[in-house]
BALOBA-1460 file (C-alpha; in Angstrom, 3 decimals):
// residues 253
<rec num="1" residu="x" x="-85.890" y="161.779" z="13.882"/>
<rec num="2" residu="x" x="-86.160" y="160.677" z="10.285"/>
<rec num="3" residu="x" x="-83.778" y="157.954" z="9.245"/>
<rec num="4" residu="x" x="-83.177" y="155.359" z="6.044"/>
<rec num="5" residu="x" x="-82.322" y="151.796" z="6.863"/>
<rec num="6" residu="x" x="-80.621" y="149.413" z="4.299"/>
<rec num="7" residu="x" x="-79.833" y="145.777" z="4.559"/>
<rec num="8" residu="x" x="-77.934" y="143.956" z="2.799"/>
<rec num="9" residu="x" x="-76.367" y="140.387" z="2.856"/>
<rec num="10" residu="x" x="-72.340" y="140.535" z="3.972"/>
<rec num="11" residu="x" x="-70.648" y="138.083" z="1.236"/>
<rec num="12" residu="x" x="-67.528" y="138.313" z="3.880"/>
<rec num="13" residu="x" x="-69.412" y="136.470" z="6.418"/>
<rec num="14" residu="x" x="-71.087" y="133.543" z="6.450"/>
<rec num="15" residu="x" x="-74.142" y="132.514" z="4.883"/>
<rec num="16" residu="x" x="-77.321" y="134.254" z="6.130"/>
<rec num="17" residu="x" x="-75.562" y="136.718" z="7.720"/>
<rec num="18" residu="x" x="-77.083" y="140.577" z="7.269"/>
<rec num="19" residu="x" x="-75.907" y="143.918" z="7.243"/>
<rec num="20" residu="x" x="-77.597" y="147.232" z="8.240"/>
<rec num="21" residu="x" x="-76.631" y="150.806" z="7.732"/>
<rec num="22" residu="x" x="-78.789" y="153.236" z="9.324"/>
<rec num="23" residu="x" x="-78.216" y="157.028" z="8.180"/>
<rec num="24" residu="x" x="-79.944" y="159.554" z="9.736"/>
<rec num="25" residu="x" x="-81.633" y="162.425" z="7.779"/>
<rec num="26" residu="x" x="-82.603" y="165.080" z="10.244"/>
<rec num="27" residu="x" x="-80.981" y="166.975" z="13.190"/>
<rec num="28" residu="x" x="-77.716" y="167.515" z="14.268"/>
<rec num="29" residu="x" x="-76.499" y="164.142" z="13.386"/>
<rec num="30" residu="x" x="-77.819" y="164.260" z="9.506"/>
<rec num="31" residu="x" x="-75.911" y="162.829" z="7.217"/>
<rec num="32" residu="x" x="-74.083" y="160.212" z="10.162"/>
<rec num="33" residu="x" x="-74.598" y="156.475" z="9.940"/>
<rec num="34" residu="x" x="-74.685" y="153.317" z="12.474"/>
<rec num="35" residu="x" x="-73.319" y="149.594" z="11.071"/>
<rec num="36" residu="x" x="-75.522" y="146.652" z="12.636"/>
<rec num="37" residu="x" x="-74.661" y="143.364" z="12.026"/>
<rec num="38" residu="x" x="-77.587" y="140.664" z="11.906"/>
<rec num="39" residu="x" x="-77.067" y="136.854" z="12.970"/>
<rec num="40" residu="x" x="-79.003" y="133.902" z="10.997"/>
<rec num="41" residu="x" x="-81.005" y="133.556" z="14.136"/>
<rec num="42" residu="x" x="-81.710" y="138.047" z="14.327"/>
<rec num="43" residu="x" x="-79.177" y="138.265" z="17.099"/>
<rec num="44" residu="x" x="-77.921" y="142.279" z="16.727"/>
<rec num="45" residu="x" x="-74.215" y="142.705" z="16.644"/>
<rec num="46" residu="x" x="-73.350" y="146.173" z="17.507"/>
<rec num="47" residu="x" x="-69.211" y="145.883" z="17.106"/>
<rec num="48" residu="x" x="-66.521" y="143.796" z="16.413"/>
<rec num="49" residu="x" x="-65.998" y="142.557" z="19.920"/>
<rec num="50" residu="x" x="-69.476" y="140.539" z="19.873"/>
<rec num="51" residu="x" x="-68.691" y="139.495" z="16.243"/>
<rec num="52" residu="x" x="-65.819" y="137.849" z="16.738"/>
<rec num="53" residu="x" x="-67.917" y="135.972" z="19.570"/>
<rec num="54" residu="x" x="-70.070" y="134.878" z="17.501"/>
<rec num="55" residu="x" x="-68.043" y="133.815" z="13.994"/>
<rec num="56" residu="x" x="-64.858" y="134.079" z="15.600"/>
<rec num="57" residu="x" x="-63.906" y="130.245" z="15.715"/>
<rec num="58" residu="x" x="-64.997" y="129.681" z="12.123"/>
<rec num="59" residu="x" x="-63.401" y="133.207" z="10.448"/>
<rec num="60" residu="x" x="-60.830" y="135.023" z="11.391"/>
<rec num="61" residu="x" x="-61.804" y="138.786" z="11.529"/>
<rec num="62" residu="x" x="-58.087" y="140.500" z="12.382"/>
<rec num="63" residu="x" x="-58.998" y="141.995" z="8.834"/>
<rec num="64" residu="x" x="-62.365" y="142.816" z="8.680"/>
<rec num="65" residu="x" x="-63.728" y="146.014" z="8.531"/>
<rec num="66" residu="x" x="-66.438" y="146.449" z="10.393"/>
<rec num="67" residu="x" x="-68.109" y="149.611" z="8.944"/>
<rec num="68" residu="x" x="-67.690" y="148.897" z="5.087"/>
<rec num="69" residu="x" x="-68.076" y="144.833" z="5.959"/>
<rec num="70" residu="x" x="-64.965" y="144.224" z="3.885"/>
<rec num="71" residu="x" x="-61.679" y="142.853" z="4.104"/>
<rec num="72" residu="x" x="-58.493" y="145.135" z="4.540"/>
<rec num="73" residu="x" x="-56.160" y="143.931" z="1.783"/>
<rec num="74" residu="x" x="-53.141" y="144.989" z="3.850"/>
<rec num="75" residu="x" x="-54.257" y="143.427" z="6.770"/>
<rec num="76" residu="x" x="-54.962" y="140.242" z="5.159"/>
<rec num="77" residu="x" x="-51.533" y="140.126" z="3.954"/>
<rec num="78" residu="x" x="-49.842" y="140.386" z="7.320"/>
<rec num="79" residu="x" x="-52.792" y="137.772" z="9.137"/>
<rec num="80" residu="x" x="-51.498" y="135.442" z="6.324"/>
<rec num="81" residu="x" x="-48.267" y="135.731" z="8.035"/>
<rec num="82" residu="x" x="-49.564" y="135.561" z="11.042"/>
<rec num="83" residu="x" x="-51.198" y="132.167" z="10.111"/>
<rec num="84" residu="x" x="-51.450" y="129.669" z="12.771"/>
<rec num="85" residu="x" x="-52.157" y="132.050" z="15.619"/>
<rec num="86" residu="x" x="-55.455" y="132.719" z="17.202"/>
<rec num="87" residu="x" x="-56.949" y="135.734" z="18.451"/>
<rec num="88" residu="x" x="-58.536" y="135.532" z="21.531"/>
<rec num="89" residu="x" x="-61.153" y="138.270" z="21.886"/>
<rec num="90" residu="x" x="-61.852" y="138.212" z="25.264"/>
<rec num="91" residu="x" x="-58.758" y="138.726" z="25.863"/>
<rec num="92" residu="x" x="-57.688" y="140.566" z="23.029"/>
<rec num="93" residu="x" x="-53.818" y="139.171" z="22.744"/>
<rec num="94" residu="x" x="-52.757" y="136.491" z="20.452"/>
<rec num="95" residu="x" x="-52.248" y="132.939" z="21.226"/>
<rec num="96" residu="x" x="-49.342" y="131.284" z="19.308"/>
<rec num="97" residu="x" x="-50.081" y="127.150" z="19.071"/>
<rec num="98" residu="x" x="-45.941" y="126.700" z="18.344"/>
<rec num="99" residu="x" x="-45.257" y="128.039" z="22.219"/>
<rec num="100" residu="x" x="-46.531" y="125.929" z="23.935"/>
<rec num="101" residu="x" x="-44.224" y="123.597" z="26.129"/>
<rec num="102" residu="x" x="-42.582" y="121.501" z="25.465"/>
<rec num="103" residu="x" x="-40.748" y="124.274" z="23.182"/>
<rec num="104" residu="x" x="-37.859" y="125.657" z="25.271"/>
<rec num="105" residu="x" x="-38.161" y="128.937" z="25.274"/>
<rec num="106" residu="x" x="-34.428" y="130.446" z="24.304"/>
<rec num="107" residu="x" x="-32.779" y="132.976" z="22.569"/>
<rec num="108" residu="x" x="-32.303" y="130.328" z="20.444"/>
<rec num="109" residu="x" x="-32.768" y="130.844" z="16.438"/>
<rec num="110" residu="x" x="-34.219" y="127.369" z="16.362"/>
<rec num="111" residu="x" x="-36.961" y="125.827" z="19.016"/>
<rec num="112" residu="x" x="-35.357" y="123.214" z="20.858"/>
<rec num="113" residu="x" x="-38.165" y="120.682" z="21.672"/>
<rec num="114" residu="x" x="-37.681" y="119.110" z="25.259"/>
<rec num="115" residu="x" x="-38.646" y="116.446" z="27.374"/>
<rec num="116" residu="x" x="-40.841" y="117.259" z="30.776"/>
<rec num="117" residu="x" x="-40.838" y="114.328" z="33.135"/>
<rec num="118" residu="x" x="-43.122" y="114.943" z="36.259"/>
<rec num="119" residu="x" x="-42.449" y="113.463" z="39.266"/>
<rec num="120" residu="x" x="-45.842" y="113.752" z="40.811"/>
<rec num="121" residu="x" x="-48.905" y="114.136" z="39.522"/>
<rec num="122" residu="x" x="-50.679" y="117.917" z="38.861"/>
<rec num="123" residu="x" x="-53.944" y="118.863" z="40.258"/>
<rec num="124" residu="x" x="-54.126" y="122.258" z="38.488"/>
<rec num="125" residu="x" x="-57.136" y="122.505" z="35.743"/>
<rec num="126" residu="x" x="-55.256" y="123.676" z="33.199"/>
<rec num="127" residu="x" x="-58.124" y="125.551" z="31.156"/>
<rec num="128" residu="x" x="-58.705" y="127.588" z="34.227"/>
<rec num="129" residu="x" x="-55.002" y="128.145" z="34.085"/>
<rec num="130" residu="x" x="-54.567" y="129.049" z="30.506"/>
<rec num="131" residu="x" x="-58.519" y="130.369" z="30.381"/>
<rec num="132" residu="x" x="-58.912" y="134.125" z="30.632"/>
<rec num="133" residu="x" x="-58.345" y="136.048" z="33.581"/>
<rec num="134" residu="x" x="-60.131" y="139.185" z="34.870"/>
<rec num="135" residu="x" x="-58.314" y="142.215" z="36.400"/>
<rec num="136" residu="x" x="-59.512" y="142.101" z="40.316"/>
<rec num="137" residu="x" x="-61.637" y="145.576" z="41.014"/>
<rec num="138" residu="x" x="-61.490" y="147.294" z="44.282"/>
<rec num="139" residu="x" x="-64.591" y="148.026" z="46.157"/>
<rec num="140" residu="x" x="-65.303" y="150.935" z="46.630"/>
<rec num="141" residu="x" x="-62.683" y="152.726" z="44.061"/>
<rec num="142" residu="x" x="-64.969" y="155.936" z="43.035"/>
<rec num="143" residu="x" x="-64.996" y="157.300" z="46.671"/>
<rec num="144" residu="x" x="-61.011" y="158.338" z="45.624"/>
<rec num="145" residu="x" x="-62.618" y="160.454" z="43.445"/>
<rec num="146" residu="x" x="-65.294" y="162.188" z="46.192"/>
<rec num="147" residu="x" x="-64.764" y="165.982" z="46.964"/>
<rec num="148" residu="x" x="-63.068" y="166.853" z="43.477"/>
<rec num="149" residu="x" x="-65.501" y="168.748" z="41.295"/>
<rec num="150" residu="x" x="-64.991" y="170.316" z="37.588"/>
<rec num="151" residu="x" x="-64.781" y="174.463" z="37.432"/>
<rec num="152" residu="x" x="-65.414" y="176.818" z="34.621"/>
<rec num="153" residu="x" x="-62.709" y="178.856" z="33.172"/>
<rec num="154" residu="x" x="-63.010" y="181.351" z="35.918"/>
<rec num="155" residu="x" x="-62.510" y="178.713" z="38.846"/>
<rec num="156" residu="x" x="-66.056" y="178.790" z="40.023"/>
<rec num="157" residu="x" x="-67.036" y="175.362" z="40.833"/>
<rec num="158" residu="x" x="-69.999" y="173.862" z="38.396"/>
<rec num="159" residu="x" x="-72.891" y="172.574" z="40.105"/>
<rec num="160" residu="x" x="-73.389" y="168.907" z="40.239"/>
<rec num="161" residu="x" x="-76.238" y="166.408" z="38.547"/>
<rec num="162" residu="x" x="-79.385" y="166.296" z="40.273"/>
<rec num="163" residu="x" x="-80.440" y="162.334" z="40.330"/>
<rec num="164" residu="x" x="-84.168" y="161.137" z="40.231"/>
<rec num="165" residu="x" x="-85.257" y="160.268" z="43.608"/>
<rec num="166" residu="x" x="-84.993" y="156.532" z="42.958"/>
<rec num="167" residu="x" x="-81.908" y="156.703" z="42.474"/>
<rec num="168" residu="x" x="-80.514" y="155.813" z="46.050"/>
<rec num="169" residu="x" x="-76.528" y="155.177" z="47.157"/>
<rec num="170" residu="x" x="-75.482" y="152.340" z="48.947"/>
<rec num="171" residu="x" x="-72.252" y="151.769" z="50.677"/>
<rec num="172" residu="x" x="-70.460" y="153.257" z="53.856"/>
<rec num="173" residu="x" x="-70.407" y="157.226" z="53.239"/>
<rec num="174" residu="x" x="-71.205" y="157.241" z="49.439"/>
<rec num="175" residu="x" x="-73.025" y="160.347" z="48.633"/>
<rec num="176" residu="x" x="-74.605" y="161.727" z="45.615"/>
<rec num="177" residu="x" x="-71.679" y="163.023" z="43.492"/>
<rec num="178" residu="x" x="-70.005" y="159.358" z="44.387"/>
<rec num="179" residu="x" x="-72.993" y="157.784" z="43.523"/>
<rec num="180" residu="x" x="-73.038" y="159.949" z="39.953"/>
<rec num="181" residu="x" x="-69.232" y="159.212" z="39.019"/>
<rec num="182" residu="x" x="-69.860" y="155.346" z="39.457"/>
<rec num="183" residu="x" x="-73.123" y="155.634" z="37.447"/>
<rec num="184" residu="x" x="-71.163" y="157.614" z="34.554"/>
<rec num="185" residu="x" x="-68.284" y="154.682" z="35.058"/>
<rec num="186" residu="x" x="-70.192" y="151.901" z="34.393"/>
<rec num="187" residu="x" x="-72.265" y="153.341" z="31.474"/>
<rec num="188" residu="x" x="-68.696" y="153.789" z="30.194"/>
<rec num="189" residu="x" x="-67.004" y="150.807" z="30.499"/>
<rec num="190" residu="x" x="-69.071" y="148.149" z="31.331"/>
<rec num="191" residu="x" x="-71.422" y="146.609" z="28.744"/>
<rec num="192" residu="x" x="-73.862" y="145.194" z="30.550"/>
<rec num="193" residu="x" x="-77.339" y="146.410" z="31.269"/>
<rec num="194" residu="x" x="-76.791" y="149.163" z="34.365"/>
<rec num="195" residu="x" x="-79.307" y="147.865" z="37.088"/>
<rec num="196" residu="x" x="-77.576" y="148.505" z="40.399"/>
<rec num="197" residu="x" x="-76.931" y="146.409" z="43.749"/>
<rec num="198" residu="x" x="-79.069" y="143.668" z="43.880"/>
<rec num="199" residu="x" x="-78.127" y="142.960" z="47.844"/>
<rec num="200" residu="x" x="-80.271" y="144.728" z="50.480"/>
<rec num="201" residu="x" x="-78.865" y="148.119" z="51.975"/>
<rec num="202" residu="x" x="-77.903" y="146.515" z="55.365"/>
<rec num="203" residu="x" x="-76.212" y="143.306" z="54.180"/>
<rec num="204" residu="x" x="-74.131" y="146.161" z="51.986"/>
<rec num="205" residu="x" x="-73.400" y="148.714" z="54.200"/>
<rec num="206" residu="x" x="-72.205" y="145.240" z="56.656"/>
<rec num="207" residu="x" x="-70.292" y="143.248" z="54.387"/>
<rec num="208" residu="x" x="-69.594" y="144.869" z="50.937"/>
<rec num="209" residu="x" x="-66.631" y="142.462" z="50.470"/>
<rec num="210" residu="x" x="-69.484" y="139.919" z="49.719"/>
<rec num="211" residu="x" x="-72.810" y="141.222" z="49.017"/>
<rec num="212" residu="x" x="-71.308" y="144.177" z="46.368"/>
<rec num="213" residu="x" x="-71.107" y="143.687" z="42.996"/>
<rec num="214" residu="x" x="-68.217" y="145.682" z="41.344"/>
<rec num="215" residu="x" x="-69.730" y="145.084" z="38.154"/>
<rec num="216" residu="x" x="-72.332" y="147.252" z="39.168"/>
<rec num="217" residu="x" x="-72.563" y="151.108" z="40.428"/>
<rec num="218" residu="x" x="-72.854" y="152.017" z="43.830"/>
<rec num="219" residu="x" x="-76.540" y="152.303" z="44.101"/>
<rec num="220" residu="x" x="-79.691" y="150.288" z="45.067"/>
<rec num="221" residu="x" x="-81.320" y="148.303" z="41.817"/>
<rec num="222" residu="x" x="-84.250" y="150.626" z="40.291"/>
<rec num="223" residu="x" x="-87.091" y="149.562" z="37.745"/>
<rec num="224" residu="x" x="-87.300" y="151.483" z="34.225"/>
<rec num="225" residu="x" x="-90.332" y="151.697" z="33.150"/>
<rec num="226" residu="x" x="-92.109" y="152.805" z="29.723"/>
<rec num="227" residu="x" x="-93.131" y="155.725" z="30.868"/>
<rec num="228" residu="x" x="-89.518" y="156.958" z="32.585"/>
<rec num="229" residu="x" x="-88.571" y="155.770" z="29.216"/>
<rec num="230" residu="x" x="-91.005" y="158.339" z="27.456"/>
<rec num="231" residu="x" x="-90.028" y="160.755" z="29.855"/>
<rec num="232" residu="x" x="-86.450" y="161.089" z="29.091"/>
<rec num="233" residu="x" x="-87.103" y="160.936" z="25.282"/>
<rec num="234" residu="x" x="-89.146" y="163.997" z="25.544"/>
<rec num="235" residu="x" x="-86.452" y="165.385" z="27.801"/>
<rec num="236" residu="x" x="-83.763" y="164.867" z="24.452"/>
<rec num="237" residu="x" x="-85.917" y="166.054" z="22.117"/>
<rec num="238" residu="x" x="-86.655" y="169.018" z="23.899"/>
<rec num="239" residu="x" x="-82.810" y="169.794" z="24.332"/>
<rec num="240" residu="x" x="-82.250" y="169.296" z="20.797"/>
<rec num="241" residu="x" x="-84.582" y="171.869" z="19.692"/>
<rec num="242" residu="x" x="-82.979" y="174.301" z="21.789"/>
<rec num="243" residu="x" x="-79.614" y="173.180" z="20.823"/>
<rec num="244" residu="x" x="-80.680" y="173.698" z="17.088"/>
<rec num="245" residu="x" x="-82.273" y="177.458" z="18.185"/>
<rec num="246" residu="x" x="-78.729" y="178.128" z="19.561"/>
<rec num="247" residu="x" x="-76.683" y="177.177" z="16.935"/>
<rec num="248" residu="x" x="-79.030" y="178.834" z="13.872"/>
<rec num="249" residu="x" x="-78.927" y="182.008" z="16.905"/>
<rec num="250" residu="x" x="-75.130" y="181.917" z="16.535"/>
<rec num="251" residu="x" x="-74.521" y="181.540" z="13.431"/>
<rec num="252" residu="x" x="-76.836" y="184.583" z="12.312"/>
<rec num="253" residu="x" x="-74.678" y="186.743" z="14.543"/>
């Protein structure tokens, strides 16, 4: 696939900071373009998320753009009235400074300061308190979805994904189309690298409440190498051609 890179320095951001826009010339996708974002250091930013990671203490980004690299006029105007919040992207919710006791929190049209007076002395660490907190996953949650398969328009059911042969489920009762579903999941939501279960098969199948990582799909950890690399390339590119043959097939009819 042919495609045209350009780079150029974001004046938004801070200093050494690069831009990339890759357009692609050829294929289905011609004419479409990817924004990359390029750290002092060549770290590759791929959205706004990880960008706000990275500059988010020393810019505020509720305006950026991130495909044209520019700021939104009329969303710098309302983060100007927003000033003296911070966004926490991890999170993704705001974090006003001005609540935070001891400001009595009242249907009050003015903020009553108070006095706390503690009797005893706290034990709680408070940044683990006011620190980010996860949404617990349950173990196990794509077997809800085992015995339901799509259908064409006729109600014939479609026939399922055939995995490589490496590709081997773990857990109590997980087959194939399980094992698929949880795959598809975590290339979906998660992003990091897919790798699979890192515990051995029996210390899973006893105690998944320990050994299983929901972060993870439900199968055991495989190796890509160059060559499975290579070998699913080949596999696109072939399925692209005969995409293309189908659609120029089409629309000569």
């Amino acid at each position: 696939m042919s495609i045209e890179r350009r780079r150029t320095e974001c004046a938004v951001l801070p200093k050494g900071w690069i831009r990339e826009e890759v357009t692609r010339q050829s294929g289905l996708s011609a004419g479409k373009s990817d924004v990359y974002y390029y750290s002092p250091d060549g770290k590759k930013i791929r959205s706004k998320t990880e960008l706000g990671k990275e500059v988010g203490e020393m810019l505020d980004l509720s305006a950026f753009d991130f495909r044209t690299g520019k700021m939104l006029s009329g969303a710098l105007r309302k983060s100007k009235r927003l000033k003296g919040t911070q966004f926490d992207y991890a999170r993704g919710v705001r974090n006003d400074a001005s609540l935070v006791p001891p400001i009595r929190q009242t249907a009050s049209i003015f903020k009553q300061p108070v006095t706390i007076v503690k009797t005893q002395n706290s034990r709680v660490n408070l940044e683990l308190k006011r620190g980010p907190h996860e949404k617990p996953k349950q173990v196990f949650w794509e077997k809800r979805l085992q015995g339901l398969h799509s259908s064409d328009i006729n109600g014939n059911a479609l026939g399922s994904l055939e995995l490589p042969h490496n590709f081997r489920p773990v857990g109590p009762l997980v087959e194939n189309d399980t094992l698929l579903q949880s795959i598809a999941t975590s290339l979906h939501t998660s992003s990091l690298p897919v790798t699979g279960q890192t515990g051995s098969r029996s210390a899973l199948e006893k105690n998944p409440a320990v050994y299983l990582n929901p972060e993870q799909p439900l199968m055991q950890a495989v190796i890509i190498n160059e060559e499975d690399v290579k070998r699913q390339e080949n596999k696109v590119q072939e399925a692209r051609k005969r995409l293309e043959k189908a659609l120029q097939a089409f629309a000569e009819m």
